[in-house]
C-alpha positions in Angstrom: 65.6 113.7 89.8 67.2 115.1 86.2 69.8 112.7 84.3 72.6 114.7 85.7 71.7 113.6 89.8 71.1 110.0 88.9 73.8 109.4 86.2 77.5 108.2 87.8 80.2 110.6 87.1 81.7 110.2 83.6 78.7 109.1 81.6 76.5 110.2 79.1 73.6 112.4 79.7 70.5 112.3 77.9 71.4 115.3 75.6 74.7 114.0 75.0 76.8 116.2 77.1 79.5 114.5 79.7 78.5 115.3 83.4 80.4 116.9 85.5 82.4 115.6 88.2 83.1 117.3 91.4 86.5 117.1 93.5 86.0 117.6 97.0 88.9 119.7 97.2 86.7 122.2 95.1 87.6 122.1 91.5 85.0 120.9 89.0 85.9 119.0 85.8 84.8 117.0 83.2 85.3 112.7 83.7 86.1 113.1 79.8 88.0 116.6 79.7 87.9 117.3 76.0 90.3 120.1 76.0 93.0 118.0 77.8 92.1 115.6 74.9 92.9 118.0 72.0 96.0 119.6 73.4 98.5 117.0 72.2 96.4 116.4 69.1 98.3 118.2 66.5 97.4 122.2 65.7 94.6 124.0 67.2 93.2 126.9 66.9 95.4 130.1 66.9 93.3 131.4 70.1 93.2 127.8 72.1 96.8 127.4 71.6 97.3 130.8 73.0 95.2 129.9 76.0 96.9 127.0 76.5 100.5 128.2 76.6 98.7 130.7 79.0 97.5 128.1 81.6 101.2 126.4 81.4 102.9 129.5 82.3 100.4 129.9 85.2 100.8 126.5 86.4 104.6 127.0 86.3 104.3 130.2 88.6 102.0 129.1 90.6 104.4 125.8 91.4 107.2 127.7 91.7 105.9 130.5 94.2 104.2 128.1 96.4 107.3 125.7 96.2 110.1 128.4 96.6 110.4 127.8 100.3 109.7 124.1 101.0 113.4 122.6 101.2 115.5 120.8 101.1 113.0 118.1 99.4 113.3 114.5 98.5 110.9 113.7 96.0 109.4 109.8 96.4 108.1 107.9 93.6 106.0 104.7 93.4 102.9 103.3 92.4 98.9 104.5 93.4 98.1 100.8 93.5 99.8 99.1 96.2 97.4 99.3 99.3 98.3 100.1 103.0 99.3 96.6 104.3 101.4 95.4 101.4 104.9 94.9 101.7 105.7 97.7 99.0 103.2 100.4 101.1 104.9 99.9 104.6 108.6 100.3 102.8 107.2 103.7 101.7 106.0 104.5 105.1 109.1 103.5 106.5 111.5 105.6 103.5 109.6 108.5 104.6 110.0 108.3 108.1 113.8 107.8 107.7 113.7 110.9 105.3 111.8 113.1 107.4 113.9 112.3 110.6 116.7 113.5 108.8 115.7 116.9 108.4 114.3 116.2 104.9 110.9 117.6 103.4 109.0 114.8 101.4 107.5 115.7 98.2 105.9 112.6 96.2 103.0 113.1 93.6 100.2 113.6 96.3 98.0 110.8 95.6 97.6 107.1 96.9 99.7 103.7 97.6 103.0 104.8 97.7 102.8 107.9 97.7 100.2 108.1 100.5 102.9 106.1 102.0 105.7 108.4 102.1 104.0 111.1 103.0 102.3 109.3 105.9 105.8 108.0 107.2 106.8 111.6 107.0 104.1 113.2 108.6 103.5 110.5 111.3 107.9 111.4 111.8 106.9 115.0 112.3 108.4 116.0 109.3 107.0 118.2 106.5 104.7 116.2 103.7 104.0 117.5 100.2 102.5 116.9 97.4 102.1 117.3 93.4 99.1 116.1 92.6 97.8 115.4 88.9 94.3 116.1 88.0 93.0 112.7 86.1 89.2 112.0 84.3 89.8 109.1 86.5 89.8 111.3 90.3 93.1 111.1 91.8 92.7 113.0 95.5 94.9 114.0 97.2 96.2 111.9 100.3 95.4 113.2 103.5 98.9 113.1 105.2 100.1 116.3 103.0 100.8 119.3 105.2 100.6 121.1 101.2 99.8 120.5 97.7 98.7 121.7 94.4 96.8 120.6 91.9 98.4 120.2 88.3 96.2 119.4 85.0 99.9 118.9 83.1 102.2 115.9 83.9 104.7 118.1 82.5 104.9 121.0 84.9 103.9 118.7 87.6 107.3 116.9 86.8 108.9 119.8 86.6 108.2 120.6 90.3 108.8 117.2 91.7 112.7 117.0 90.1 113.2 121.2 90.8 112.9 121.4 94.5 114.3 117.9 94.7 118.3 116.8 95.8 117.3 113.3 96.0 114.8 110.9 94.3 113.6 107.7 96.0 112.2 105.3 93.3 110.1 102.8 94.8 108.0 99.8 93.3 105.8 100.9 90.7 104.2 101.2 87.1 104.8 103.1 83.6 104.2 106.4 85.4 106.9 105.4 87.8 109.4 104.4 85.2 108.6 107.5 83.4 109.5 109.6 86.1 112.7 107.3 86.7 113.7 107.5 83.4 113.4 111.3 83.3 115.8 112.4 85.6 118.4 109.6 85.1 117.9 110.9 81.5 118.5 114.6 83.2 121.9 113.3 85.2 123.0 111.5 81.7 123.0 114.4 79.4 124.2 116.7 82.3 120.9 118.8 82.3 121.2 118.5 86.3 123.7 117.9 88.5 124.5 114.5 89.5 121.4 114.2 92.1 121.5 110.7 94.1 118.6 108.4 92.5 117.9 105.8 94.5 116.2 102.7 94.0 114.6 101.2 97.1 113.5 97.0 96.5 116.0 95.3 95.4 113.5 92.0 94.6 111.5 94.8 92.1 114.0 96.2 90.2 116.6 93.5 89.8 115.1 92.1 86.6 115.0 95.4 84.7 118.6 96.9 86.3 119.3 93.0 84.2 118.1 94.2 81.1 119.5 97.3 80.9 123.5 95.8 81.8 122.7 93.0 79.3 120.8 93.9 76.4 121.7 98.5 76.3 125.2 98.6 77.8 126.1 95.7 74.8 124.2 97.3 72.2 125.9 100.7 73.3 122.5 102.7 74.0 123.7 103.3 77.3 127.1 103.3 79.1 127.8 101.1 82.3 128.5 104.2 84.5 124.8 105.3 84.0 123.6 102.3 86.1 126.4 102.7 88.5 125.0 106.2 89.6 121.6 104.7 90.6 122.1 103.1 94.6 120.2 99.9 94.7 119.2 98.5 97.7 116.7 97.8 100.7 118.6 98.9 103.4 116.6 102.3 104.2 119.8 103.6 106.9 122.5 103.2 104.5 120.4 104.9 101.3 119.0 108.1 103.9 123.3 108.6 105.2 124.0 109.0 101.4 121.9 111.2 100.6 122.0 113.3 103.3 126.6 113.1 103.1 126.0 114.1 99.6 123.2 116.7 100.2 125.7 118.6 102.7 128.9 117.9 100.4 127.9 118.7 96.6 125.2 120.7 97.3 125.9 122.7 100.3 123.0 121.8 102.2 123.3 122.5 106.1 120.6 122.7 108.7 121.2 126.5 109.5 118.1 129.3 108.9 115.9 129.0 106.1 115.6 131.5 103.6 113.3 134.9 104.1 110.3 135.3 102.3 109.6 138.7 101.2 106.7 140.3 101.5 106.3 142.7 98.8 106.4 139.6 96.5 103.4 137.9 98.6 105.5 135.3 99.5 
């Protein structure tokens, strides 16, 4: 065998050159992806800035024709780490159940733990599972309870998707990409960017200790007003969070569960 069959994915080849490693869903990339690398380095080239920008924009279209006709969503965030038969993993299972019972389509970012979970409760409820899924050096898959997803190489667009075809956002247990994406659209609500979409914040246990720090230490300090932590719905009771958002999907927003929209054809939709 050559270096390149008997090396693991990610290392060093005898010439020096990364190998390649393959995604099963068919796209090819390098474990050490030097273009991603450079992009937020500072100024590039005149032409690789130019292709960049290019590969945005494409991402964005592609996102937002194969999204246009998936609502109404709830997006679902949480960590990739908590494993099916923790606590944390069946609450997802169970969030998206509830969500998809009521008429909602789940969207969460595609790949494992939590967001596995949501979008198994969801498809085991017979509703419709999506997902945004982020290309990493490290391989994130996609889960295999998604009716739909696409592939994104930017955390930004792929943000941009989960909050745009969104009225809701369940914010379960997780990490710093969880409290990024929390974080984000409160942010949005604050500064009016959106309108007052319901964030909701399942496991009470969890988040208790920071919703603490932020009524202590920011609210004091005058970083952040009280009525910014009042918009977020705390709690563990999966019923009572699902009825909100579903009387305030069908009262601010308009939603109903009449026909969906038609796709035209001439637009290859």
């Amino acid at each position: 065998m050559n270096q390149s069959q008997t090396s693991k994915p990610g290392e060093k080849a005898t010439n020096g050159q990364s190998i390649l490693k393959p995604h099963r869903w068919g796209k090819v990339v390098r474990a050490d992806d030097p273009e991603a690398k450079t992009f937020l380095q500072g100024p590039q080239r005149r032409f690789s800035e130019f292709w960049q920008a290019f590969r945005l924009f494409w991402e964005y279209i592609w996102g937002f024709r194969t999204l246009h006709f998936v609502g109404p969503c709830v997006t679902v965030f949480g960590s990739a780490r908590f494993a099916p038969g923790s606590k944390w993993y069946q609450l997802g299972v169970d969030v998206g159940a509830a969500l998809a019972k009521a008429g909602f389509t789940v969207m969460t970012g595609g790949g494992p733990g939590i967001m596995e979970a949501a979008n198994r409760g969801a498809k085991e409820a017979g509703g419709k599972s999506l997902g945004c899924n982020i290309l990493l050096p490290k391989e994130q898959a996609p889960n295999p309870y998604l009716d739909q997803f696409i592939d994104f190489e930017y955390f930004s667009v792929r943000k941009t998707m989960l909050i745009k075809y969104s009225y809701a956002f369940f914010v379960l247990p997780g990490g710093l990409g969880t409290l990024d994406e929390l974080f984000e659209i409160t942010t949005l609500v604050q500064t009016g960017k959106v309108k007052e979409f319901p964030v909701v914040l399942m496991g009470v246990e969890f988040w208790q200790p920071l919703l603490d720090f932020m009524r202590d230490k920011l609210v004091p300090e005058g970083t952040i007003e009280q009525a910014d932590i009042d918009r977020m719905l705390v709690t563990d009771d999966i019923e009572k969070a699902v009825g909100e958002v579903t009387k305030i999907g069908m009262h601010r927003f308009g939603l109903s569960y009449g026909p969906k929209a038609k796709r035209w054809w001439f637009l290859g939709e």
